[in-house]
N, C-alpha and C positions, 0 to 999 in steps of 0.2 A: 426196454428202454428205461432209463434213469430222467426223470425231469429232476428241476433243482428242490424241487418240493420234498423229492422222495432220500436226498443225503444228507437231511438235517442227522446230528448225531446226540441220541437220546444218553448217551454217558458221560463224556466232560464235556462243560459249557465251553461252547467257541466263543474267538471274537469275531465279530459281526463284519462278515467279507463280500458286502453287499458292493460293488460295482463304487462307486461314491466312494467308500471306506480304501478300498485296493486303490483307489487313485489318489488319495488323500497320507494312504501306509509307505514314510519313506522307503521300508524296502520293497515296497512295491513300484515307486515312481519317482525317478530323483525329480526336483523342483523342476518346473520345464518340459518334462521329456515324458513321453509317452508308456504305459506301464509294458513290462520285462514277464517273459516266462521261461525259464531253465530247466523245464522238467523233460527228462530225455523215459522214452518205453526198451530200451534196450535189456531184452532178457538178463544178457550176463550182469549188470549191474543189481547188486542187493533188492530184493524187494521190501526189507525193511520201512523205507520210508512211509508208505500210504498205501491203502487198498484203492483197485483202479477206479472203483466209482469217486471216491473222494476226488482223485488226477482229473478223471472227465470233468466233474463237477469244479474244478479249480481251471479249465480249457476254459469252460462256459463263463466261468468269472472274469478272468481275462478279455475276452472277445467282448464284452459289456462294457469293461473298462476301457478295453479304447475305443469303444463308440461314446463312452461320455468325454473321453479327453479329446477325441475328435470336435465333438459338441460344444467344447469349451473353446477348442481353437478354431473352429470352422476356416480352415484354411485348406485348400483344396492342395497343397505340396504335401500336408500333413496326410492328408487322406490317400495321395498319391504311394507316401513312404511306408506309410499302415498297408496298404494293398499288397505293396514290394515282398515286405516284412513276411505279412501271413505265407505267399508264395513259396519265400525260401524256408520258411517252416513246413510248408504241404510239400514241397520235394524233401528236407530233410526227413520227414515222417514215410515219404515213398521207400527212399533208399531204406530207413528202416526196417520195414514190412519185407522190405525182399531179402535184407541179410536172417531175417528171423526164419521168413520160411526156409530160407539156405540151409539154415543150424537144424532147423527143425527136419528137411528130409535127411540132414546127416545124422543126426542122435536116434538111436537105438532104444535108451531108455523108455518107457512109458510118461516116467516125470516127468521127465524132461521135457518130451513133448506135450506134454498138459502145459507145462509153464511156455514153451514156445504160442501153442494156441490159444492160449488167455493173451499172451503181450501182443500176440496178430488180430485180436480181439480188439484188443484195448487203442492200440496204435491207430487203425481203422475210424473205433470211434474220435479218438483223439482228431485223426484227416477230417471226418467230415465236420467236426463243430469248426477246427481252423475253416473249412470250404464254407458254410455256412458264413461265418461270419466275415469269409472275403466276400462270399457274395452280397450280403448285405451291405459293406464297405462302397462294392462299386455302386450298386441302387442307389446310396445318398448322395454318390461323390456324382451320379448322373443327374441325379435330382437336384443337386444344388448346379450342374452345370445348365440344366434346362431352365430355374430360374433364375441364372444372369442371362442366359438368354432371350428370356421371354420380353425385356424392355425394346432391345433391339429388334426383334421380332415382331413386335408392335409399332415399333416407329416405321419400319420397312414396309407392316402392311396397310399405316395409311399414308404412307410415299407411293404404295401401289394405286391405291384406292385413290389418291390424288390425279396419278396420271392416268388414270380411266376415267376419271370424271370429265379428265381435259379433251384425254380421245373421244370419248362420246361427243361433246359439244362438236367437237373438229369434224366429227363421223356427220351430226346433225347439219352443220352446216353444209358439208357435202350434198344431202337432201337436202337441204332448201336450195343451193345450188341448181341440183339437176332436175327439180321442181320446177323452178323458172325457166329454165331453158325446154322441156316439155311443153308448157304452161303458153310460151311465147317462142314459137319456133320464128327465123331467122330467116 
């Protein structure tokens, strides 16, 4: 496993792509909107761009970022459309993983199949940080539904408490009721 710790890179200085920073980099976020990732694991496309830990490690920056732009909007539509969003990226990512194994029982190659088994590799981890960070998505989007509910939930349960108090008295008087008429039969 890769933690974020372990893909600092000791040879050119990066710019600093801390969560905050990726929300704040317009090509990270236009003004408004929540931050964009466009990295596809598709074998046949060049692997030129980045090695896969870097991509994991850039999945993991992502999923940060919009839990702070979530954070910032605390709007539960917003959190709704973040949930959407990750979804049709974790089915996009399915269908990937199955066109790769496709390619991969059809090639012959040895390479080939090395490069098929790294991007089913990679793709997999790719699913589970999107999974990961939907599920985290829903826990806050519950957790912020459980505290608007919790005022109503309170008021409800001293309206309960209220009419139990009433029942009792009403119940008590019954007993003193049926006390007296024991007490002084007729």
């Amino acid at each position: 496993m890769t933690s974020s710790n372990d893909t600092k890179s000791t040879s050119a200085p990066q710019k600093d792509e801390t969560p905050s920073n990726l929300l704040s980099d317009p090509s990270h976020k236009p003004e408004g909107a929540p931050p964009k990732i466009s990295d596809t694991t598709d074998p046949s496309s060049p692997d030129e761009t980045q090695p896969p830990a870097q991509r994991i490690h850039q999945r993991v920056l992502y999923v940060r970022a919009v839990m702070n732009y979530l954070k910032q909007s605390d709007s539960v539509t917003d959190y709704e459309k973040q949930i959407n969003r990750l979804e049709i990226q974790i089915e996009s990512l399915e269908e990937q993983l199955f066109r790769i194994q496709k390619l991969g029982e059809r090639t012959s190659s040895p390479e080939c199949r090395g490069k098929c088994e790294e991007a089913i590799a990679t793709t997999e981890k790719f699913k589970d940080v999107l999974e990961t960070g939907k599920k985290m998505l829903c826990l806050t989007l519950r957790s912020k539904n459980v505290n608007s509910e919790i005022p109503q939930l309170l008021a409800e349960k001293q309206s309960i408490v209220g009419k139990i108090s009433h029942l009792k008295l009403r119940f008590d008087g019954f007993e003193l009721e049926g006390g007296d008429q024991l007490a002084n039969p007729a």
